[in-house]
C-alpha positions as CSV (number, residue, x, y, z in Angstrom):
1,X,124.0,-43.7,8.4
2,X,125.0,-45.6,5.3
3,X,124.3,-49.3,7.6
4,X,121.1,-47.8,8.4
5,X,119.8,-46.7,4.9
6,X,121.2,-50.1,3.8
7,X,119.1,-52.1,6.9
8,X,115.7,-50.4,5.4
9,X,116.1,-50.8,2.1
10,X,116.6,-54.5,3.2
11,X,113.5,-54.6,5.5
12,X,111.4,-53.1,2.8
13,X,112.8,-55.4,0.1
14,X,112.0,-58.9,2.9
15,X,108.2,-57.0,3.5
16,X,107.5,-56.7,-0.5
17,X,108.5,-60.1,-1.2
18,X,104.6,-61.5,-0.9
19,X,105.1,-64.8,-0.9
20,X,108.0,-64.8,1.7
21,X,105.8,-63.0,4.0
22,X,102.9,-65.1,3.9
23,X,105.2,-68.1,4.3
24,X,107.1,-66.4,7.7
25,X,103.4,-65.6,9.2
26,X,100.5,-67.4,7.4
27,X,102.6,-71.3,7.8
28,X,103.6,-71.0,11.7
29,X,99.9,-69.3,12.5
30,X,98.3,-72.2,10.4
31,X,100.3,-74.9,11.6
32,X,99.9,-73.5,15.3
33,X,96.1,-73.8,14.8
34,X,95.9,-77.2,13.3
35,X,98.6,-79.0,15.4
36,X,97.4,-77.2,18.9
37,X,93.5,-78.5,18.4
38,X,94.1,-82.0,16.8
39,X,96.8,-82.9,19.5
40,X,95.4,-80.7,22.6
41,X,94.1,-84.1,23.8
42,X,98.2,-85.5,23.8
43,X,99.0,-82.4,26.2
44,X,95.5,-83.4,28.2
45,X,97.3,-84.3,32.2
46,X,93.9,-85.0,33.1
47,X,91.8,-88.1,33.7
48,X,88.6,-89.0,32.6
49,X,86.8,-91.2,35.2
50,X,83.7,-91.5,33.8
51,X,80.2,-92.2,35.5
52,X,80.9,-94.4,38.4
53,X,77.4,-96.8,39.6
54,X,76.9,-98.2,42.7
55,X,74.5,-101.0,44.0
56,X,73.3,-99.9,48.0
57,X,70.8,-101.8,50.5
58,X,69.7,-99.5,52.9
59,X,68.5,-101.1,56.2
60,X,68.5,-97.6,58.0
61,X,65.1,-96.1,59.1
62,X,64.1,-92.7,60.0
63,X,66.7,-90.0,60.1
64,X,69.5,-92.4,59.3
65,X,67.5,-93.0,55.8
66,X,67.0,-89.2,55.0
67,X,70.5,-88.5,55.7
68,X,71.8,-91.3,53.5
69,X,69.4,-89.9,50.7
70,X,70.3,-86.6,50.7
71,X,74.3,-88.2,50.3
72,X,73.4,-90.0,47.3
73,X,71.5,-87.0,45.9
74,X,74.3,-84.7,46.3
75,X,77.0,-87.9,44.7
76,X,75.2,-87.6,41.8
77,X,76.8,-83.7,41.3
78,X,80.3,-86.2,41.2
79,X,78.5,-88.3,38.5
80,X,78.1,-91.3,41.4
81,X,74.9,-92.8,40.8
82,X,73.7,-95.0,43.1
83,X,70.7,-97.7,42.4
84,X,68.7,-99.9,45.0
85,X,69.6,-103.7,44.7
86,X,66.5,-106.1,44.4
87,X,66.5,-108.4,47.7
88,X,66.6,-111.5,45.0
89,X,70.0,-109.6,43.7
90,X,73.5,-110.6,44.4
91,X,75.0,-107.9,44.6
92,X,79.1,-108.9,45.2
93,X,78.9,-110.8,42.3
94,X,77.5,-108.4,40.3
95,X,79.9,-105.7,41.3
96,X,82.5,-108.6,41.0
97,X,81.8,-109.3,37.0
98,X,82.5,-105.8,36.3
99,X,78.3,-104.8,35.7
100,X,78.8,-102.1,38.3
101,X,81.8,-100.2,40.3
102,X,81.0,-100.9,43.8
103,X,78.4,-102.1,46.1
104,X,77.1,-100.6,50.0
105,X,75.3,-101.9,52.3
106,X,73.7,-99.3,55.0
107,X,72.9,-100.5,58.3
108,X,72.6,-98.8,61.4
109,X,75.8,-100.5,62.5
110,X,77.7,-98.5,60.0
111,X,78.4,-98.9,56.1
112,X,80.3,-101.7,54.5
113,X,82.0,-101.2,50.9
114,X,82.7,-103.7,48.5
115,X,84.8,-102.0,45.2
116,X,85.5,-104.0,41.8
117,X,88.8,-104.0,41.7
118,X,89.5,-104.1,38.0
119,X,88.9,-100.8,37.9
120,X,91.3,-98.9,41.3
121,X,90.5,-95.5,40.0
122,X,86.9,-95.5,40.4
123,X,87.2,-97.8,43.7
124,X,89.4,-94.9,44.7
125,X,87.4,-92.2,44.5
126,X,84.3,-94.0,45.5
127,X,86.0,-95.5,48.7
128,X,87.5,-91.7,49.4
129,X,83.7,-90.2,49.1
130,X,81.4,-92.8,50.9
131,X,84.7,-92.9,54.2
132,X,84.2,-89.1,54.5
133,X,80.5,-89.4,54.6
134,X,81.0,-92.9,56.7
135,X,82.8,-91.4,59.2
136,X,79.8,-88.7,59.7
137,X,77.6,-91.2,59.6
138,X,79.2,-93.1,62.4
139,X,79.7,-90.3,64.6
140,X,76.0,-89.7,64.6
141,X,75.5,-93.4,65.1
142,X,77.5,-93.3,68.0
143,X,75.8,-90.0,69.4
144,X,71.9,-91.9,69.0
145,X,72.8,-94.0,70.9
146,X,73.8,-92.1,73.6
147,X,72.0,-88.9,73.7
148,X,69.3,-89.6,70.6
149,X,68.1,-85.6,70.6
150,X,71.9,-84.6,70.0
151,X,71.2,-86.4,66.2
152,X,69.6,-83.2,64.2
153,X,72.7,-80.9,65.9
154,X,75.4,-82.9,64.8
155,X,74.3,-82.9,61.1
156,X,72.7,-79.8,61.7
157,X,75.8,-78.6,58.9
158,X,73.9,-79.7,56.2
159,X,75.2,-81.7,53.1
160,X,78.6,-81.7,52.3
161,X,80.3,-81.4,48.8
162,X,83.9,-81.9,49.7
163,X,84.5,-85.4,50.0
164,X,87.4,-85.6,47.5
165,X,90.3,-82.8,48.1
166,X,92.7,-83.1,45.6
167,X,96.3,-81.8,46.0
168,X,99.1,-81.8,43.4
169,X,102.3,-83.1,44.2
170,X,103.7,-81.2,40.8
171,X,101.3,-78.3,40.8
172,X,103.3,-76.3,38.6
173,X,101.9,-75.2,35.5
174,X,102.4,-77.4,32.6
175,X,102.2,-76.3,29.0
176,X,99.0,-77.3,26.5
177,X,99.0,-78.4,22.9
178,X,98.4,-74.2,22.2
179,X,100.9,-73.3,24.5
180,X,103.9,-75.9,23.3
181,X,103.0,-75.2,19.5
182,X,103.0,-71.1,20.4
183,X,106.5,-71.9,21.5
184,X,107.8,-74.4,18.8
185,X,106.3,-72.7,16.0
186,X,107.8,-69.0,16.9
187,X,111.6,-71.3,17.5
188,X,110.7,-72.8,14.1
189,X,110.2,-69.6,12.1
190,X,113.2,-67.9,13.4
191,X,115.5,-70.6,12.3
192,X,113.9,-70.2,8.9
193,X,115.5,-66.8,8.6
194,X,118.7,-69.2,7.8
195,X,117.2,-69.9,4.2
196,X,116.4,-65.9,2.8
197,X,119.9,-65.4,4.7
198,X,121.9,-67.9,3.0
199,X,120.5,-65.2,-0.3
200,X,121.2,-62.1,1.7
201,X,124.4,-61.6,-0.6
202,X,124.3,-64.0,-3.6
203,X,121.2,-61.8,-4.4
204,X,122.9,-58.9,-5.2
205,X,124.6,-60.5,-7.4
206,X,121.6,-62.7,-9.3
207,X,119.7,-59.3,-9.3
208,X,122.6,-57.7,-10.7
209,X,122.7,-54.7,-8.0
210,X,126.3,-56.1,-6.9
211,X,128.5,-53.6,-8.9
212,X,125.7,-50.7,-8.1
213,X,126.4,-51.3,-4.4
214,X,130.3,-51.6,-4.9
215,X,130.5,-47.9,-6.9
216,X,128.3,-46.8,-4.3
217,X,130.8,-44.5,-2.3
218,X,130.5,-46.6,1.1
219,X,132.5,-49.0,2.7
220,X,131.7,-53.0,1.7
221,X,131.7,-54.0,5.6
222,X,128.9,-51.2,6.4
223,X,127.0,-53.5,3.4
224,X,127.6,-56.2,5.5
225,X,126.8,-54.9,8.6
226,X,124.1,-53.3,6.8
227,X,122.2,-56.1,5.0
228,X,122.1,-58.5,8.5
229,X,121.0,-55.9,10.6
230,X,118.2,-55.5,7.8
231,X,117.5,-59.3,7.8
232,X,117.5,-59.7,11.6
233,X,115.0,-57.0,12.2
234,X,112.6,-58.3,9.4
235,X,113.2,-61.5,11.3
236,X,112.3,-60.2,14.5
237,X,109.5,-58.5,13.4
238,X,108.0,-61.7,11.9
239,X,108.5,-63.5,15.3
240,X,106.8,-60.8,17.5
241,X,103.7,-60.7,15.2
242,X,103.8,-64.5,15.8
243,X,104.2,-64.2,19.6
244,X,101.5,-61.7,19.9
245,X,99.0,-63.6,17.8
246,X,99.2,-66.4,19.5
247,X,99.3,-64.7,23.0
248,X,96.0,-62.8,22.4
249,X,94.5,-65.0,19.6
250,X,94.9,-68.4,20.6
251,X,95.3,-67.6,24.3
252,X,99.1,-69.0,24.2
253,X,100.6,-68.5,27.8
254,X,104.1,-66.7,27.6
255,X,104.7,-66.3,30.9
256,X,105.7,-63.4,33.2
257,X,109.6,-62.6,31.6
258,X,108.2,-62.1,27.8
259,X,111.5,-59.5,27.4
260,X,113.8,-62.1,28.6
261,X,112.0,-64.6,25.6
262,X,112.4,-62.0,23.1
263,X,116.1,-61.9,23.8
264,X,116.3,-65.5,23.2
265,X,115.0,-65.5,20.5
266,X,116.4,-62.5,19.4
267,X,120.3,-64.3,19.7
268,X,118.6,-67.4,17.9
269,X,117.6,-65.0,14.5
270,X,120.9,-64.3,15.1
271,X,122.3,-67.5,14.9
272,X,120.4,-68.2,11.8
273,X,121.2,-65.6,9.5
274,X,124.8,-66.4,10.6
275,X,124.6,-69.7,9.6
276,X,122.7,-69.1,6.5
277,X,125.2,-66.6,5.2
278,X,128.0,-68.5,6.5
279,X,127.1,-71.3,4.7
280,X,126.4,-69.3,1.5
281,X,130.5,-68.6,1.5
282,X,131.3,-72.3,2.4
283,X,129.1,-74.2,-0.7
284,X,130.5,-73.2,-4.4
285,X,127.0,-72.3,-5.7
286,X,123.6,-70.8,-4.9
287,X,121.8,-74.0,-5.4
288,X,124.0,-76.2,-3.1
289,X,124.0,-73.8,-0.5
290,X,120.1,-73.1,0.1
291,X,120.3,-77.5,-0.1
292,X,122.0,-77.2,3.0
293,X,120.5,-74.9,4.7
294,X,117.2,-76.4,3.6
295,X,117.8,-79.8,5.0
296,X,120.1,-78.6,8.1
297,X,116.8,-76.6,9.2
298,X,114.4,-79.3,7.9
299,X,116.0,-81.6,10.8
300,X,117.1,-79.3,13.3
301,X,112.9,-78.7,12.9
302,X,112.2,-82.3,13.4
303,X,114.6,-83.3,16.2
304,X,113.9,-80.1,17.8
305,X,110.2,-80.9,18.5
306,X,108.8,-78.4,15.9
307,X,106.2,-81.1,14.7
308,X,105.5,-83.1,17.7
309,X,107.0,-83.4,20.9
310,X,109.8,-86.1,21.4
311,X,110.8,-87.2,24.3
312,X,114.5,-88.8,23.8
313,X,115.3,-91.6,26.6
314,X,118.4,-93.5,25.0
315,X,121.6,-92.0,25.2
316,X,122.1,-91.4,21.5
317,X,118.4,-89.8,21.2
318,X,119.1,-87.1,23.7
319,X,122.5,-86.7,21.8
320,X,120.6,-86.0,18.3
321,X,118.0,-83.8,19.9
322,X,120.0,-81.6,21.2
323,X,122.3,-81.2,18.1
324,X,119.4,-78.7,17.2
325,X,119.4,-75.4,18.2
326,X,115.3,-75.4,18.2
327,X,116.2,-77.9,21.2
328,X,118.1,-75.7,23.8
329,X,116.0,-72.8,22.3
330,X,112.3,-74.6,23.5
331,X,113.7,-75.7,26.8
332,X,115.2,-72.6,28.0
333,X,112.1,-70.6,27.1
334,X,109.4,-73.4,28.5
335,X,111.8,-73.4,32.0
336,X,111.6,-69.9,32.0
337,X,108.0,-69.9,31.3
338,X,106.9,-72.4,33.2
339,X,109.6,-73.1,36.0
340,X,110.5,-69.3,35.9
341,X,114.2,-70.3,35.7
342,X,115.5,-67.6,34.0
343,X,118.8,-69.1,34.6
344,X,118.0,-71.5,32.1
345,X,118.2,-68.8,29.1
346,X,122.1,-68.6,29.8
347,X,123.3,-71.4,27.4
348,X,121.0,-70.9,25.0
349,X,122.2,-67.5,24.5
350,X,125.8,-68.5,24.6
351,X,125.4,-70.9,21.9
352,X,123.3,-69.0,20.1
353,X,126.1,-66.4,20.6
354,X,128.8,-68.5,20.6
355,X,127.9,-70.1,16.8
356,X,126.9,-66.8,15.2
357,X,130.6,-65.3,16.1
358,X,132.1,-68.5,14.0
359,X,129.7,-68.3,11.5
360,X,130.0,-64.4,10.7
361,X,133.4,-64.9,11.3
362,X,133.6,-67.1,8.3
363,X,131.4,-65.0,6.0
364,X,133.2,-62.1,7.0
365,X,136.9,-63.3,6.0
366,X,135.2,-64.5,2.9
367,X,133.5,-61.7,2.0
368,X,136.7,-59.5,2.6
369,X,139.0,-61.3,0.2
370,X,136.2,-61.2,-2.7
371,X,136.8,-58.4,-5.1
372,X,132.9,-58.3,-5.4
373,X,130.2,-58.8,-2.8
């Protein structure tokens, strides 16, 4: 009972302290909404064709012509746009010195294409949209002059407005700018439980409470126990208002296994309050230890991908990157998010785990031998 009376005098003691607050909620939430619209364009897999133009002589008549006008009409739904050459106009060349995309000459022997091909992208899609029609149009070529009445029944279907089918080799889900920043921001914050930590017990004694505390009739480890139990839920509670902001706020996808992210990140608060109080012991004074845990964050932030994404290819980038725990933190929970590998949350844990037993194993031998807290 005494670990729990201590946890909630240290929840309501992180939840008064104003300024912390607005610093574990009001920074991630900003810095989510301005680094998730000015860099949504970096995250963009898309690409942008543009307008694509086209020079065309028709030399059909008749049906033939209709049907060729009612193609161009609906190309222009696909931003083609197609404009009649001038008899006096050479065409090739014209398409050739970049003026326009492609050039097509309709006759009633069939179509011929000429693409620029500066540009293979728009000669792409352009060559993929007039075939699909072209091979329509031959067909009914090939049926006039046969059995001419058969014509209207063979393009009796009516226009057509699937020219281009586009399958994904990779059609899994990738994150956006929202989406990564959600992710990055919520890592980010929880490691910065690591600086109030690295005060959890040096503030007792700044705020003089330390000998209250000690003639207190409980036991110093239920303080201990007590005061990070405290920390990590204030933690915790920080990162789910986080998570569910952005989730319904800035429409952040989490995925389908949001308990199985709340447990990694659960083991990560862990780890930082375990380092930040570890570290508290190991420096000699107050000032040297929130140093390091400042700048230990600080680049564990950096390296990690907080602030933009980096994408390590050398041997000794990948080796720095994933020195920080933000690191196998983000890519366990994007793999389970987006790959739903939930395998992938195993040695995240485990380290986080792993590091918080040497860390609270450190504080904890220290903290014993003191005579005070």
């Amino acid at each position: 009972m005494n670990i729990v009376n201590i946890a909630i005098k240290e929840i309501k003691r992180e939840f008064r302290d104003v300024r912390t607050l607005i610093f574990m909620l009001a920074f991630p939430i900003v810095l989510m909404l301005i680094l998730g619209t000015a860099l949504s364009s970096a995250f963009d897999s898309t690409i942008s064709v543009g307008d694509i133009h086209v020079l065309y002589k028709d030399k059909t008549a008749g049906e033939f012509s209709k049907y060729v006008r009612t193609f161009m009409e609906e190309a222009k739904k696909f931003d083609i746009h197609f404009k009649k050459a001038s008899h006096h106009m050479d065409a090739r060349r014209a398409v050739k010195q970049g003026d326009y995309d492609g050039y097509m000459e309709i006759s009633n022997n069939g179509i011929q294409l000429y693409t620029n091909n500066n540009n293979s992208v728009k000669g792409s899609v352009l060559q993929g949209m007039v075939t699909a029609f072209a091979d329509q149009y031959n067909m009914v070529a090939a049926v006039a002059q046969v059995k001419p009445n058969q014509v209207y029944h063979v393009m009796n279907n009516g226009p057509r407005d699937d020219y281009i089918q586009e399958t994904s080799l990779h059609s899994k889900r990738q994150p956006g700018a929202m989406d990564y920043y959600a992710i990055t921001m919520t890592t980010m914050i929880a490691l910065y439980g690591a600086i109030s930590a690295s005060y959890l017990i040096r503030g007792e004694r700044a705020r003089k409470t330390a000998d209250r505390l000690l003639a207190a009739p409980i036991h110093k480890s239920e303080i201990f126990i007590g005061k990070i139990l405290g920390s990590m839920v204030a933690n915790l509670l920080c990162v789910a208002i986080i998570i569910v902001f952005s989730k319904f706020v800035f429409k952040a996808y989490w995925g389908h296994h949001l308990a199985l992210v709340y447990l990694v990140v659960l083991t990560e608060v862990l780890f930082a309050i375990s380092f930040g109080l570890g570290i508290s012991y190991i420096a000699r004074t107050e000032g040297a230890a929130r140093m390091i845990v400042m700048v230990v964050v600080q680049l564990a932030s950096f390296f990690g991908g907080a602030y933009f994404k980096i994408d390590a290819t050398s041997t000794m980038a990948k080796f720095i990157t994933h020195l920080s725990p933000l690191t196998w933190v983000n890519t366990a929970i994007t793999k389970m998010i987006y790959a739903n590998d939930l395998s992938a949350s195993f040695p995240a844990i485990f380290l986080n785990v792993g590091l918080s037993a040497l860390f609270l194993l450190i504080a904890g031998m220290s903290f014993t031998r003191r005579e005070g807290l």
